[in-house]
N, C-alpha and C positions, 0 to 999 in steps of 0.2 A: 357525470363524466362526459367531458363533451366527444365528438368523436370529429376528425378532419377530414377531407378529400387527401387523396396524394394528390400534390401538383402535378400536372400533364403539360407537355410543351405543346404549342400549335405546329402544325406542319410548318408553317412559316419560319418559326423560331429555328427550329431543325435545318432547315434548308440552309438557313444565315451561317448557321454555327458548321454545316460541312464545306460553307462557299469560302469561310474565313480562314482556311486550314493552307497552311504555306503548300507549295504545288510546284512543280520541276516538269520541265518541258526535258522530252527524253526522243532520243533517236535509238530503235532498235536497230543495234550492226547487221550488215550481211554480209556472209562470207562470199566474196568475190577473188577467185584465184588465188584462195590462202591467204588473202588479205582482207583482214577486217575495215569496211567503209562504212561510212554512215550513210547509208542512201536508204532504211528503213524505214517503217511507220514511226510516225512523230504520237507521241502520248504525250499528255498529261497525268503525272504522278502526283499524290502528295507525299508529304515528307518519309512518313513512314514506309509508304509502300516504296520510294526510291531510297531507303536505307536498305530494302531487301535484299537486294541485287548484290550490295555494299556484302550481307551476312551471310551469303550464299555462296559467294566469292572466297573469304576467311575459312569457310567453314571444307571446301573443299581443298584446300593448303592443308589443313590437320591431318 
C-alpha cells in the first residue's frame, strides 16, 4: 500500500489566491450634525466582508 503526502500550498500560492479575491474600496460614514458624510477612514474590503455590512443592516430591520 503506497501511502502519499497531503499537498501543502507554498506561502506564495496563498498569498496569490487572497490578492485575487474581488475587494471594495469603502468609506466609513461620520456622523456630522446628524448627517451621515463620507469623510471617514477609506478601507479596503473584500467581497465578503463588504456583504456584512449588507447582513447586519437586513438583519436589524427583522
Amino acid at each position: 500500500m503506497a501511502t502519499t503526502k497531503p499537498k501543502t500550498q507554498s506561502k506564495a500560492a496563498k498569498n496569490s489566491e487572497t490578492e485575487s479575491l474581488p475587494t471594495h474600496e469603502v468609506i466609513l460614514p461620520c456622523r456630522i450634525h446628524g448627517k451621515n458624510k463620507n469623510t471617514g477612514e477609506k478601507l479596503t474590503l473584500t467581497d465578503a466582508q463588504a456583504r456584512l455590512f449588507e447582513h447586519q443592516k437586513k438583519l436589524k430591520r427583522l
